[in-house]
N, C-alpha and C positions, 0 to 999 in steps of 0.2 A: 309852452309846448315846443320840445323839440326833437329834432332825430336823431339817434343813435346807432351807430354802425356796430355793426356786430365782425368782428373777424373772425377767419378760421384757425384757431387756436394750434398750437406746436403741443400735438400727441405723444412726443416723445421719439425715444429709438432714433434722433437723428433723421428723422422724416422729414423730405423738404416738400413736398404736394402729396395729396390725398382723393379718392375719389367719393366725388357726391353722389351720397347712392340711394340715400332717400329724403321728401320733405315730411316732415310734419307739422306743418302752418302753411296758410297760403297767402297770398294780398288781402289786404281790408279785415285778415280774421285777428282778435285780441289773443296776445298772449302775455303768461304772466310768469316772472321771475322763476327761475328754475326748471320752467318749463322746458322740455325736448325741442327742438327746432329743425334741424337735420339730423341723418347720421350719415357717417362720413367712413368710407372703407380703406387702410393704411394697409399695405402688403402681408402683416401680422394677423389685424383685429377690425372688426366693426366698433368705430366709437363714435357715441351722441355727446350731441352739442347741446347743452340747455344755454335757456337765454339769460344773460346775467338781468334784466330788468323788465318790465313789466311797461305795457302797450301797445301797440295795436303796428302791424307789419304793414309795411309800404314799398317795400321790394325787396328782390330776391335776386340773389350771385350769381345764377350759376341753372343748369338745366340737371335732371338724373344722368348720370353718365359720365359728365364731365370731370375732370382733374384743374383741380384747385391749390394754391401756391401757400404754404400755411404763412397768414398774416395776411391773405387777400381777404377783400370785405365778402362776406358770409349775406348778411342779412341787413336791413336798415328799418330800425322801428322809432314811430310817434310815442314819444314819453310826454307826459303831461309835465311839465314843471321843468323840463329838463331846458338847460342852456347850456353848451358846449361850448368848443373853439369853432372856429369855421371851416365848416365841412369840406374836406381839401376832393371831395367825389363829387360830381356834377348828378344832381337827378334826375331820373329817368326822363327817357326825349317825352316831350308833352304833344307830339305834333303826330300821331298814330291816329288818323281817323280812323279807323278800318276796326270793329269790335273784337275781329281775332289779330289784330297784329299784336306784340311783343316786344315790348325793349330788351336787348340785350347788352351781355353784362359787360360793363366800362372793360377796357382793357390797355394793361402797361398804366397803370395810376398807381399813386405811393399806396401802402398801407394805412389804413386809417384807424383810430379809436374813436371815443365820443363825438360828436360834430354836431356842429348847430344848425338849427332848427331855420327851414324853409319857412313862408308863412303858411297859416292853417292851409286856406286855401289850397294851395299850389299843391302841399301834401296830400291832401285828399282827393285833389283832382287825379295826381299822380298815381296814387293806388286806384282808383277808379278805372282808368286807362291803361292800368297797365295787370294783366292776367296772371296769376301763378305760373311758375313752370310745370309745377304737377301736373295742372287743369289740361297741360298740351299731351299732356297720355290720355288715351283714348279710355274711357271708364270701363271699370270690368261689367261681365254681365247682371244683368239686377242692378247695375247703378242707376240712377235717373239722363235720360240724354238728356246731352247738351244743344240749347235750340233758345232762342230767344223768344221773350213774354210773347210775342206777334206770331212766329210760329207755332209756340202750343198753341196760344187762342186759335188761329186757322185752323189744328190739328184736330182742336177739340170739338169745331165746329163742323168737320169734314168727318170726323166720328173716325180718324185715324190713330194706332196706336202708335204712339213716337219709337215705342221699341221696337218695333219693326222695319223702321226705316234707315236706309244706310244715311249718315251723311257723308256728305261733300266737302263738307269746310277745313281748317284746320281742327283737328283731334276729332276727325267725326261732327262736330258741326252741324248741326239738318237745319235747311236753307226753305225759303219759300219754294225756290225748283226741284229741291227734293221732295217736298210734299205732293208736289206737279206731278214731279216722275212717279212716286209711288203711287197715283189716284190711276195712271194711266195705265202702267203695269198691271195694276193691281197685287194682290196676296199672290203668292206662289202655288201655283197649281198643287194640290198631291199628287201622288204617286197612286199607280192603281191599288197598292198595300195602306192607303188610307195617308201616310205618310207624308210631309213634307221633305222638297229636295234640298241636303246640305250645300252650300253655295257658296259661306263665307272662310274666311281666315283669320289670320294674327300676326301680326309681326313680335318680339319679344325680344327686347333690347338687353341683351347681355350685359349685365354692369353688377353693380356690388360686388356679395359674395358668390355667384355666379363667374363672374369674371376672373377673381383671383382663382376657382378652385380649373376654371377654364386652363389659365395659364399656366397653373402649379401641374397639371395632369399634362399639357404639351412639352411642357421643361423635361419635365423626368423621362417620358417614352423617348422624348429627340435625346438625353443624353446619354442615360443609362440602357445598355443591353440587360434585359432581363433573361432571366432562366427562373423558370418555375417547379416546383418540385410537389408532387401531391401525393400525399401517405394517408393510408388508412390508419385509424386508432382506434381499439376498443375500452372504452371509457365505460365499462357497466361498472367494475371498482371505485371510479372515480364517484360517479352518481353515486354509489351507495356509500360512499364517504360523507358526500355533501350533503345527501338527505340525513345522514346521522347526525352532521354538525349541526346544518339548520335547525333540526328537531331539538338538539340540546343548548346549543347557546343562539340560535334567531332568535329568541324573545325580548334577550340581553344584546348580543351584540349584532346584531343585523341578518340577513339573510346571504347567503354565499350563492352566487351563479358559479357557472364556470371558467368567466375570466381572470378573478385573482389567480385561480390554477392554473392556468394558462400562464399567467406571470410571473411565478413560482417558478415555472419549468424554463420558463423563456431567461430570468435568473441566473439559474445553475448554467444552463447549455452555453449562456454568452459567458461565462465565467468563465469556462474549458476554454472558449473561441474567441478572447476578445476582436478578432478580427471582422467579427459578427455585429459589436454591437459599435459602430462606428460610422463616422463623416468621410465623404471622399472630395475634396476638392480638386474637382478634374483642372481646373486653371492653375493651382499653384503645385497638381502633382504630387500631392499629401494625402495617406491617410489617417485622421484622426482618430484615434483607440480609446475607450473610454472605459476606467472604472466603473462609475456610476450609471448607473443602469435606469432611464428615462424613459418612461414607455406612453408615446403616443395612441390614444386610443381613439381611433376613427369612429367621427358619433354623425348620425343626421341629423340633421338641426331643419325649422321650416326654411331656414335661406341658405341651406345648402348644407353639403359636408363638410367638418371641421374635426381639428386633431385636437384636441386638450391632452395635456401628458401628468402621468402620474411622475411624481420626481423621487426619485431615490426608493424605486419599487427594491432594492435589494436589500435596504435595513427594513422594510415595514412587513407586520405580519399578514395574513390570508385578510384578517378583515380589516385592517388599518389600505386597504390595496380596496376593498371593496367599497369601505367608505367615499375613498377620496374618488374614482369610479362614478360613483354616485353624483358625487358633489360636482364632480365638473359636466359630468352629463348635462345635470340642469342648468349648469348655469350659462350652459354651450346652448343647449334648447331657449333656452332664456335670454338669450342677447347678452349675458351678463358678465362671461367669461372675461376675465383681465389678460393684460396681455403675458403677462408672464405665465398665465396657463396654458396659453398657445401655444409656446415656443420651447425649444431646447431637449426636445425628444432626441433619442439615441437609438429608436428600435422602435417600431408602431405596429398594434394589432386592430385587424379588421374582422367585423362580425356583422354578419344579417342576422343573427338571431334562428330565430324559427322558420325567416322569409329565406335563408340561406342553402345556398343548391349544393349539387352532389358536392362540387367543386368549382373554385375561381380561380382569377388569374390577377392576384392584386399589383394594384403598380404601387410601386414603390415611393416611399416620402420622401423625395430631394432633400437634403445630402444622404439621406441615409442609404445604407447598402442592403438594409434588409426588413422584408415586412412579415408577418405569421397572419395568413386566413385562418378564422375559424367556421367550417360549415356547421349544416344543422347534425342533430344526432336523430337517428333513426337505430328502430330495431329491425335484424339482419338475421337470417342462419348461417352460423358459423361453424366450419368443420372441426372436430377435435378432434380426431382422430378416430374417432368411433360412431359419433352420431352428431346431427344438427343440433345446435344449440343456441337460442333466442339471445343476440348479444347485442348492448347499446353498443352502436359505431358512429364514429365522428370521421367526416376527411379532415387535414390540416392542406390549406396551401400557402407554403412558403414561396416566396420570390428571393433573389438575388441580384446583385450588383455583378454582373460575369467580369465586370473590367475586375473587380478587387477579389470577388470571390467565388473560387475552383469550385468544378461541377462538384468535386470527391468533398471540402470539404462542408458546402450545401446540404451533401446528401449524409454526412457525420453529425451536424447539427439538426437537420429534421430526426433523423432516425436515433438522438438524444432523446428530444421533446416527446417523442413516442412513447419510451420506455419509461420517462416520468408519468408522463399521464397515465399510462396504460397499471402501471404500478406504483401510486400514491403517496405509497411512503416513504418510496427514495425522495419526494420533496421535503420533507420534515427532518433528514438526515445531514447532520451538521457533519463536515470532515476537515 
């Protein structure tokens, strides 16, 4: 039997620390080879850590939140059979009477790999004593409280439900004096609407992807002056394009939204303007102009907003543009996204879909200078000259870099993207 350090492995991209942003293991629980252990969030990407071996955890690096040195020790687990070098990390303090105290993690110690094994004992007693970091978050609702065998049994013999009770302790905790307190109080009155009164809160600790998309949105507002520009489109041609395509080749080649056209347009217009589709390095006073045409597409994901970018949207067709769309959505939704899908956007388009209002005011992707809203489409009366007439209409809101790009030519490239979408075929028109 021995222990094995886990380090936090070098993600690449030149990273020298990362932040821990979630467990999945905690003290005393078995894990096995390959299994997920952390994930760990790099300025780029969310990336998990599996475990190279199989055994059962006996301490943990690090708290949610924290930044970690890659090649600091991560994790330390009981292998059966395992005999290492000598463990040059000391374990956990053994001298925590106190059921909610904590060891915390060694610091300024070398990196470590394999290391040998403590006796049984000492290990077990160690995870015994010593609590996950997870366990110090307060459990969501519907979790089981946390409250030791002595307090259910009082709980259960006072005929109190533990969900109802605040605790006191570390992470919520519910103590013998909070059962005191709650017999005393009692339930909370209702309301004369039959109702109970809201009373409690939350705190929600900003970390993972939370955190980077925090910073990425303060970076861009503090540096970039935006200007936003918002035009109407009528897109009823457009729709009866794409419901013709869908109808004839969705079976075979996939269904079309209206982002590839959007891409399409977005295409052509930065082709007129490479000034459009470009990096602005405010520190070294450059701007970066791009051929290749990268188009970041802002997707929700459950741990936040992320950009996956189609890469060289200017050689692929309408639905080679809607596959790859597809493919990074999920894999964005999915945790799964690599990091080269992440990165190296020249242009980024944003969409609520159906949830999307008249108009927005998107911020811009750092470095980039320029991003295209798409709102929802509604049907509208539109004057022709003679009488109303029922037309699909879309707003587009474009944003701007004003340090790099003039209101005139902002308002030359929106009122481009118009006349493509608004008439379809100019995207098909090779010159």
């Amino acid at each position: 039997m021995g222990i094995y350090t886990v380090t936090l492995p070098d993600v690449g991209e030149g990273i020298a620390e990362a932040e821990l942003s979630e467990w999945n293991v905690s003290v005393g629980e078995p894990v096995a080879e390959d299994d997920i252990i952390a994930t760990v969030m790099t300025d780029k990407a969310a990336v998990e850590v599996p475990s190279p071996v199989s055994g059962r955890v006996v301490w943990l690096g690090g708290e949610a939140g924290e930044t970690l040195a890659i090649g600091s020790p991560l994790v330390r687990i009981e292998v059966e059979g395992y005999d290492g070098a000598e463990n040059p990390f000391p374990e956990p303090d053994e001298t925590a009477g106190e059921e909610d105290k904590t060891d915390a993690a060694p610091a300024g110690k070398p990196v470590g790999t394999p290391v040998a094994a403590a006796p049984v004992e000492h290990a077990r007693t160690a995870a015994a004593d010593t609590r996950s970091y997870a366990q110090q978050i307060p459990p969501a609702p519907g979790r089981k409280p946390l409250a030791s065998p002595a307090v259910r049994q009082r709980a259960r013999e006072a005929g109190v439900d533990l969900r109802l009770v605040t605790g006191s302790g570390a992470a919520g905790r519910i103590s013998h004096k909070d059962i005191d307190a709650y017999i005393e109080r009692g339930p909370a009155a209702p309301s004369y609407a039959g109702r109970s009164r809201a009373t409690g809160s939350k705190d929600v600790k900003v970390i993972g992807m939370r955190r980077k998309i925090a910073e990425k949105m303060a970076l861009s507002k503090a540096r970039i002056p935006h200007i936003t520009i918002v035009e109407e489109v009528d897109v009823t041609a457009l729709e009866e394009l794409r419901s013709t395509l869908n109808g004839r080749y969705g079976g075979s080649r996939g269904k079309l939204t209206i982002l590839p056209f959007t891409m399409r347009a977005i295409v052509i217009a930065a082709g007129e303007q490479p000034g459009i589709n470009a990096h602005y390095d405010d520190e070294a006073g450059v701007i970066h102009q791009y051929d290749a045409v990268h188009i970041g597409i802002a997707t929700q994901t459950p741990t936040g907003l992320t950009v996956p970018v189609v890469k060289h949207a200017e050689a692929s067709s309408l639905w080679d543009n809607a596959r790859e769309v597809t493919r990074l959505a999920e894999a964005a939704r999915g945790s799964k996204a690599a990091l080269a899908d992440l990165t190296g956007s020249t242009i980024t388009i944003t969409s609520l879909g159906p949830l999307g209002a008249i108009a927005t005011t998107p911020i811009i992707n750092h470095p980039e200078v320029a991003i295209v809203g798409i709102n929802k489409i509604s049907i509208r009366p539109m004057w022709d000259g003679q009488v109303f007439l029922p037309r699909k209409m879309m707003n587009i809101s474009c944003s701007f870099d004003h340090r790099v790009v003039d209101g005139w030519d902002a308002a030359v490239f929106v009122q481009r993207l118009k006349g493509l979408l608004e008439s379809p075929a100019l995207l098909f028109i090779e010159e």
